[in-house]
Structure formats: structure tokens, C-alpha cells
C-alpha positions in Angstrom: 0.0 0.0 0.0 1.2 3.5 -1.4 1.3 6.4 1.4 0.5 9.3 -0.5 0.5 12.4 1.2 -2.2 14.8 0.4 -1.8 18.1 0.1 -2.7 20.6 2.5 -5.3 22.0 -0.1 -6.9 18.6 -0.6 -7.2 18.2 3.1 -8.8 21.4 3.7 -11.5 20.5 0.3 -11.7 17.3 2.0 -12.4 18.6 5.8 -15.0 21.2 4.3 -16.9 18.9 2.1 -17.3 17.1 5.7 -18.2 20.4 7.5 -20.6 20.7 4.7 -22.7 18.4 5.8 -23.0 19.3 9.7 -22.7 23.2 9.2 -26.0 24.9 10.2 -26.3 28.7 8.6 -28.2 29.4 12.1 -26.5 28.0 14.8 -28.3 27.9 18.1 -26.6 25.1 20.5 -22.5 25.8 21.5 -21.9 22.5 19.7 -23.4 24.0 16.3 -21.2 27.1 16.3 -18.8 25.2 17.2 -19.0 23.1 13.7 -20.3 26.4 12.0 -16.7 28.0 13.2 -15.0 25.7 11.9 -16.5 25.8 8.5 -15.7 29.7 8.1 -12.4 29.1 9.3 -11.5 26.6 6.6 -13.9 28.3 4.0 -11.9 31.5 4.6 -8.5 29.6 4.3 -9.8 27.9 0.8 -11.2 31.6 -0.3 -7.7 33.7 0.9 -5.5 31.6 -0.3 -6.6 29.0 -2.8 -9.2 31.9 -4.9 -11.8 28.8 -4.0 -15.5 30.7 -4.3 -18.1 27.5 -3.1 -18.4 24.8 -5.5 -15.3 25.3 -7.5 -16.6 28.4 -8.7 -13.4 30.9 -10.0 -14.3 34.4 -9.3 -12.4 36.3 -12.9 -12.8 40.1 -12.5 -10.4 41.6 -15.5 -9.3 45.6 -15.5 -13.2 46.6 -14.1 -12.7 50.3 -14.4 -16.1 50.2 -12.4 -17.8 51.8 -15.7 -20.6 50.0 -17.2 -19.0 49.0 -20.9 
């Protein structure tokens, strides 16, 4: 059996496809904003630093002037 390391980007889609699943948009219980939490943390991570927008979505913005064309 091959140990292959995953990267710390796979790990972090992986561990927030699992967060997916548990987080609660309305929290009420400390155990649910505990899960909910963690979610934003790793959703933030994946945003910051990988450009990750949801589902594998790729936010492209090129030279907006902020003028309608």
C-alpha cells in the first residue's frame, strides 16, 4: 500500500466537504457554532488563499474600471 501524502489544499476541500454536511447557517446550541466556526475558518482559508468561491466556482474580475462597458 502506497502512502500518499495529500496536500494541504486537498485536506482542507476534504475537511470542508465534511463540514458541509454538519454546518447549520443558524446555529443555536454551542456545539453548532462550534461546527459552524470551523466551516468559516477553513472556507476563509480555501477563499484567501486557494481563490476557492463555493463549489469550485473561479471568481475572474479583468481591468473593471467600475464603468458600465
Amino acid at each position: 500500500m502506497m502512502n500518499m501524502a495529500n496536500t494541504l489544499k486537498d485536506r482542507l476541500i476534504k475537511k470542508k466537504e465534511e463540514l458541509d454536511k454538519k454546518a447549520l447557517r443558524d446555529p443555536r446550541t454551542v456545539k453548532e457554532y462550534a461546527v459552524r466556526n470551523k466551516w468559516e475558518r477553513v472556507s476563509n482559508i480555501l477563499r484567501k488563499r486557494y481563490k476557492r468561491y463555493g463549489d469550485g466556482i473561479k471568481v475572474v474580475v479583468n481591468e473593471d474600471d467600475g464603468y458600465p462597458d
